[in-house]
C-alpha atoms as one frame of an Amber mdcrd trajectory, in Angstrom:
protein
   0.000   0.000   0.000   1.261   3.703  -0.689   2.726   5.798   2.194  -0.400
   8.473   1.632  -3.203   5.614   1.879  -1.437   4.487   4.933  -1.022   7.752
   6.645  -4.453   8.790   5.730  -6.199   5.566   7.173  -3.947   5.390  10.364
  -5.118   9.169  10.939  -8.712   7.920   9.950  -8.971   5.301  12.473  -7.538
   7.458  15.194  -9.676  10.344  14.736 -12.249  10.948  17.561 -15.361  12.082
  16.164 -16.746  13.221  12.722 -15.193  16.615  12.932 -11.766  15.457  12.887
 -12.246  12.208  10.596 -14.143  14.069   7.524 -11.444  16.247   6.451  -9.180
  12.632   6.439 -11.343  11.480   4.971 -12.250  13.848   2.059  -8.255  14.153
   1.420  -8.173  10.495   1.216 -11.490  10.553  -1.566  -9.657  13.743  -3.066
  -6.107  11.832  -3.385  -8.435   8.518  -4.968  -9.385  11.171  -7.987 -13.055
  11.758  -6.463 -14.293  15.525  -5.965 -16.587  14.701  -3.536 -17.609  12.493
  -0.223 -20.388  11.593   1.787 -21.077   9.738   4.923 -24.443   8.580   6.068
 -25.119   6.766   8.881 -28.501   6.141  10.258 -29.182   2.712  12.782 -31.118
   0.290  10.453 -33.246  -0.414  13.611 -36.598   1.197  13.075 -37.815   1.561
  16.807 -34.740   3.140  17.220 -35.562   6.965  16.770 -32.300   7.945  15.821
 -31.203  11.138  13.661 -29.290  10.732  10.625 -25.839  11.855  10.722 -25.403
  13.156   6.903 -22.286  14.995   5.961 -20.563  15.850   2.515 -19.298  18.087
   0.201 -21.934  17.932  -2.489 -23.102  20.963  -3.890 -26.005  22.612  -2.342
 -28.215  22.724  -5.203 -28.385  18.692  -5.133 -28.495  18.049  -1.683 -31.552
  20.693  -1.517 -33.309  18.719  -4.303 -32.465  15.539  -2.891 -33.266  16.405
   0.455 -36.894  18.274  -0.910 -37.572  14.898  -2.947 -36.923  12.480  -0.497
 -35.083  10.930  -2.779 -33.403   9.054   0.835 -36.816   7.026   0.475 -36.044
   6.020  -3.015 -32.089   5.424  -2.769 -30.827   2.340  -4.269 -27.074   3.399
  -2.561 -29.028   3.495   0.799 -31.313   0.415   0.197 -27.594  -1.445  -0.342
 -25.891  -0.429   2.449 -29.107  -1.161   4.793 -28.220  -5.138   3.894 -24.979
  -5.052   3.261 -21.082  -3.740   3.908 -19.761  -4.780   0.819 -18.833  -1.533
  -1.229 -21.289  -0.477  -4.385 -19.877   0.933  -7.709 -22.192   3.657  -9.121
 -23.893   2.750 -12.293 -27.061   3.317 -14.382 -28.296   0.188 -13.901 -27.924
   0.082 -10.106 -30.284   3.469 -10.668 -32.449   1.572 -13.077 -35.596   1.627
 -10.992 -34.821   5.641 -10.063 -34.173   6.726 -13.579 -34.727  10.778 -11.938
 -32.358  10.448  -9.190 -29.639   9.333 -11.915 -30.433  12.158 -13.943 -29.882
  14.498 -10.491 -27.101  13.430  -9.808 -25.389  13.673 -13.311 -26.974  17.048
 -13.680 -24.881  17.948 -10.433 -21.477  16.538 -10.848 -21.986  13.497  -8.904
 -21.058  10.877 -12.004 -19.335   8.392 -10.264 -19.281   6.675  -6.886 -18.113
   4.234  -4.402
């Protein structure tokens, strides 16, 4: 592994809250060739009343839409993650069923993802 990947993940592990491990982390998504990075977490746990921590660097246009939409309701990137850890590759077919929240996000930037 590179010297920066290391680095960034040893100061990502340490890092004692979101404050201090979102900057690592957006260097790290920034030094990967991505312009922008999100973390969601939310407990899967429905009697749980829990807020959702959201944080990211989007622009503010798209998370407004997305946000006014409720496109969280209709996320296939959320539905994945609520069954499984394994990583997810943006694609149009992953979006197939959400053809409009696709569309957002190309209209905004966000063309690729991880």
């Amino acid at each position: 592994m590179e010297t920066w990947k290391e680095s960034q993940l040893k100061q990502l592990t340490f890092a004692k809250g979101i404050d201090a491990a979102y900057p690592i982390l957006l260097r790290f998504a920034e030094n990967l060739g991505f312009n922008y990075c999100a973390v969601s977490v939310t407990s899967p746990h429905r009697e749980l009343h829990l807020d959702t921590l959201q944080i990211n660097n989007y622009p503010k246009e798209w998370s407004t839409q997305y946000d006014q939409k409720n496109y969280g309701k209709i996320d296939p990137l959320i539905a994945h993650c609520n069954h499984s850890m394994m990583p997810i590759v943006w694609s149009q077919s992953v979006f197939a069923q959400t053809p409009q929240l696709w569309q957002g996000l190309q209209q905004h930037g966000l063309q690729h993802g991880w």
